[in-house]
N, C-alpha and C positions, 0 to 999 in steps of 0.2 A: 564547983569544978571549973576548969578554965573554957570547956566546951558554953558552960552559962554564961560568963562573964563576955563573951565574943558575941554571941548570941542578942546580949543586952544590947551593946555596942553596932549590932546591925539594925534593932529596930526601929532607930530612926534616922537613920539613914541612907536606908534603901528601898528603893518604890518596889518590893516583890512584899508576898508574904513570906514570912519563918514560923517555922514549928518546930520544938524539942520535943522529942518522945524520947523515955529517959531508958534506963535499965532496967526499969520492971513495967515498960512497954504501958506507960501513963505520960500524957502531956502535960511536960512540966515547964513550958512556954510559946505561946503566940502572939505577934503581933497585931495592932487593931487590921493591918492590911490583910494579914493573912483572914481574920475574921470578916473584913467585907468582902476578898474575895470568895470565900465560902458561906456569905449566906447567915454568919451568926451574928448576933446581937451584940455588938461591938463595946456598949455600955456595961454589959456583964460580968464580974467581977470573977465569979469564980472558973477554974479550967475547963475545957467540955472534956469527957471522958473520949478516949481514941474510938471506941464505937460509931462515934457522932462523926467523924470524920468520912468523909466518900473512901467506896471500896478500893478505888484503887490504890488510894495513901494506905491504908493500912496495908496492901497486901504490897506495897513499895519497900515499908518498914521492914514487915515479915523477911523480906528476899537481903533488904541490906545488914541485916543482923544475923541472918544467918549464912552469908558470903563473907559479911566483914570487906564490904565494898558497893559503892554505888551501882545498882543493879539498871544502870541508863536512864536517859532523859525518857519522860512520856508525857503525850498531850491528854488534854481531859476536856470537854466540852459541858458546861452545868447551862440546865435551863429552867428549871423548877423554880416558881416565886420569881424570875426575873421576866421584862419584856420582851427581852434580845438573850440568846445564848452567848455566853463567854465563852471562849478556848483557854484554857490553862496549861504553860509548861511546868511540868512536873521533874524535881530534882529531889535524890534522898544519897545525904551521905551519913556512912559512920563517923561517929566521931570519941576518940582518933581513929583513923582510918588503919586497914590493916586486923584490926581487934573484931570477932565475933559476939554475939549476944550487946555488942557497944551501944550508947544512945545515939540515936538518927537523928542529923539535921534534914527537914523538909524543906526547899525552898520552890514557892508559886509566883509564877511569873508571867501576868497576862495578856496573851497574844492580841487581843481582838483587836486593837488597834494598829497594829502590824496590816492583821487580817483586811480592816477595815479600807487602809490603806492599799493594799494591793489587789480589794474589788475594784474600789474609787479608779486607781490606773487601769485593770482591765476591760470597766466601762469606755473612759476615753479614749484607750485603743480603738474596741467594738464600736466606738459612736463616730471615730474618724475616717475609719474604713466604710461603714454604712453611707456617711458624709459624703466621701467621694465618690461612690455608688451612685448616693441620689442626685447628685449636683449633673452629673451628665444625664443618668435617666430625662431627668426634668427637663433640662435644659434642648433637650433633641424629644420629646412629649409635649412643651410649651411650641415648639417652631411647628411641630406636626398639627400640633390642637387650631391654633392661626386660621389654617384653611381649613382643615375638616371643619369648623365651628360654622365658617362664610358658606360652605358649600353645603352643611346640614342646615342652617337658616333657611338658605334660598326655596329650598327642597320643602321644607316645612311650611312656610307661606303659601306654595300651592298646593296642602294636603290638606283633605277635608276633616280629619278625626282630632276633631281640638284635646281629647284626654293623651290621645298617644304624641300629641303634637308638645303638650305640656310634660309627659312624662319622658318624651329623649329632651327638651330642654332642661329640666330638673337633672337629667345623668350628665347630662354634660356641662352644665354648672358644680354638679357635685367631681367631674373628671378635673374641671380645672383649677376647683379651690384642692385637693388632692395635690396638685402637683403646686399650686404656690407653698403649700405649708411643707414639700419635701425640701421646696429650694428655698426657704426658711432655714430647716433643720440642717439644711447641708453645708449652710458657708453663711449664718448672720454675721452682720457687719460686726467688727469690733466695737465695744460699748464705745460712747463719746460723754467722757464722765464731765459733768460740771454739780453744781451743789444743786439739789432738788432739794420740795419738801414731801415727803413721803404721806403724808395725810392728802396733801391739793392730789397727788398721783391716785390715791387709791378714792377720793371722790369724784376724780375725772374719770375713772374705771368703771365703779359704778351707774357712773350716768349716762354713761353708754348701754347699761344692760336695765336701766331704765326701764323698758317698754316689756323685757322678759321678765321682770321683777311683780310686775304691776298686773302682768295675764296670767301668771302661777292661782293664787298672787305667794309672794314669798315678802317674810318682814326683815331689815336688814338690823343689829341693832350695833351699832358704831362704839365702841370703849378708845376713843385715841388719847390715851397717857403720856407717849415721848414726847418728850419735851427738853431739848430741842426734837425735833424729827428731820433734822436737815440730813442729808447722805448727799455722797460722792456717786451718782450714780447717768445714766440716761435715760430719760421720763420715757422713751416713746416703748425701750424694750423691758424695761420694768412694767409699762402699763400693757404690756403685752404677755407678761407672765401673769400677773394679777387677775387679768380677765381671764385666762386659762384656767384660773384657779375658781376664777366664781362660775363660771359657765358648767366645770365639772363638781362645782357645791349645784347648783343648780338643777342639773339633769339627774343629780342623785335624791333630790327631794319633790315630796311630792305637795299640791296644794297646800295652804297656810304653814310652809315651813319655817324655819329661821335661819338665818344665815348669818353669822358673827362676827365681827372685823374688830380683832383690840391689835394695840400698838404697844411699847412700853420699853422703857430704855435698861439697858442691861449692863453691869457691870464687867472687865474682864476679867474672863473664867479664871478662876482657882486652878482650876482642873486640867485647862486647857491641853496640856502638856501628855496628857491623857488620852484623849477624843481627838480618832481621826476627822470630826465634823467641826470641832470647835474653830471661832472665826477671834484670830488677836487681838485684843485692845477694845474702846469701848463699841459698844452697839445696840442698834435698834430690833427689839423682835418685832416680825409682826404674826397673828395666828387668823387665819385663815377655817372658819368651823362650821359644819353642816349640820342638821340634826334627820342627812338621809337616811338609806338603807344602810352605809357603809360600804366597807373593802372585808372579801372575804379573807380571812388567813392566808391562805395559799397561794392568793395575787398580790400579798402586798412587800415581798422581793423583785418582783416583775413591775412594779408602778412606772418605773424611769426606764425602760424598755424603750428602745423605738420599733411600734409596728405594734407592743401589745394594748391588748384592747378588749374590753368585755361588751362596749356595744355594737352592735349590730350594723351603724353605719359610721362607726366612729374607724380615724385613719393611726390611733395610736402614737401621734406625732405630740398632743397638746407638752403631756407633761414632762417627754425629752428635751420639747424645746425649752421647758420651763426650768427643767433642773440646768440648763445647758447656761441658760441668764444667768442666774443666781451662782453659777460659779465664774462667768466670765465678770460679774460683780466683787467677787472674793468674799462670796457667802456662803451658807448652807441651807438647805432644805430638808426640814425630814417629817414622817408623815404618823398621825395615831390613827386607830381605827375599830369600832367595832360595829361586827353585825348586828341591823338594826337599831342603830344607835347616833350612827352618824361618824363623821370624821375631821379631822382637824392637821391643817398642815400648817408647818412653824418653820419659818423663816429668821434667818439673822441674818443683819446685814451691818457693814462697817460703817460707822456713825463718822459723818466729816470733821475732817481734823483729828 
């Protein structure tokens, strides 16, 4: 029929999924998209039965064969067997249109990257606004800290209780690294790109945590594959993400841990076109991996928060300002995790030239 031969004619060359469900309500075409969007074995030769399909397709079917018209668009959100849930929009026409009992075209078309993209914006709203927040907080908290700091000093040297003496010096070393890292998060310089190498950076990082590394002890074991490793980047706030990142592998692990640093250059993405996270052209990954407690589920939307924070003295700034680099880089960040397992965060960045 000519509903099949159009049908043909769409499946490659349209980034949704297609489905026919014929006149005696059997699928008598899908495309491989429509099968990866829904989870089936893409390689499989023969039709799935309309049963295998999610309820809400069939009962899409149900409505547009017996109106003899598209019963409206509807989203559907699948999470089963995947990492991340998808949103799917959902379209069902008759076909020809007008005719009841007629076979339905299904067509799946998926939002997430839409989606994806318009958290991505409603972070940099939320982080810009926060930004200007903390840029005057600090900056009128720094001028006040000034004196109250000379005039708790003074006060201190003539008090006899060396523990309490030590414990308001400690609060207010911990008050003023507080308000450096707000006036960090609120207005870092623009990066000042020139070509680095991305290995010297992440062993100049390390050798700063050196001395924590070594009283754990925690063992580090280095895989650097890219080659070239050169990027467009600024050593001082790259090496200032990096160690954010080990400091929080670090305080997640306990004696004789491992902590893992591979590198490895990446081709560009197929897919790109795809993924709201995908970074153009070629590039460098690097993975970042613990073998701590992990991220529970329920925290690991909140990671890139500024303010959230599960420990106890921690100011929730490390890894806004982290995610904040890597995009002022033209990169991405995104993070795996399991309880008791450990965790691993993956970085791409734009390889020079």
């Amino acid at each position: 029929m000519g509903g099949l031969s159009f049908v043909g004619a769409l499946h490659d060359c349209l980034d949704a999924g297609v489905i026919l469900v014929d006149g005696r309500q059997k699928v008598a075409s899908l495309n491989d998209r429509a099968k990866e969007l829904l989870g089936l074995p893409i390689r499989r030769t023969g039709l799935p039965a309309l049963t295998a399909l999610p309820a809400e397709l069939r009962t899409m079917v149900r409505e547009a064969r017996a109106a003899g018209r598209p019963p409206g668009d509807r989203q559907l959100e699948l999470a089963a067997g995947r990492r991340e849930p998808i949103t799917l929009r959902l379209s069902a026409v008759p076909v020809p249109a007008g005719r009841k009992n007629s076979p339905v075209l299904l067509v799946l078309n998926d939002l997430t990257p839409a989606r994806q993209i318009s958290q991505r914006l409603q972070q940099l709203d939320h982080l810009a606004s926060i930004g200007t927040l903390a840029a005057g907080m600090a900056h009128e908290i720094k001028n006040a800290l000034v004196a109250g700091k000379t005039f708790v000093d003074l006060l201190l040297e003539k008090h006899e209780d060396a523990e309490l003496v030590e414990v308001v010096r400690r609060e207010m070393g911990r008050i003023d690294a507080l308000v450096s890292q707000m006036r960090k998060f609120a207005g870092p310089a623009r990066p000042v790109l020139s070509e680095v190498r991305l290995h010297e950076v992440l062993e100049h990082s390390l050798r700063l945590l050196q001395p924590q590394l070594e009283e754990k002890p925690v063992s580090v074991n280095r895989s650097f594959r890219a080659s070239p490793d050169t990027l467009r980047g600024d050593e001082s706030q790259l090496q200032q993400a990096f160690v954010n990142l080990f400091l929080n592998a670090l305080e997640a692990m306990g004696p004789n841990g491992t902590l893992s640093v591979k590198t490895e250059n990446v081709a560009p993405a197929a897919t790109a076109a795809r993924s709201a996270e995908a970074v153009a052209g070629a590039q460098v990954r690097l993975t970042i991996k613990d073998n701590g407690v992990g991220i529970a589920p329920e925290n690991m939307a909140r990671l890139f928060e500024p303010f959230f924070t599960t420990k106890p003295s921690g100011t929730g700034l490390g890894l806004p300002i982290t995610w904040r680099i890597i995009q002022e880089h033209r990169g991405a960040i995104s993070v795996q995790s399991e309880p008791a397992k450990g965790t691993a965060f993956h970085i791409l960045l734009p390889a020079a030239g």
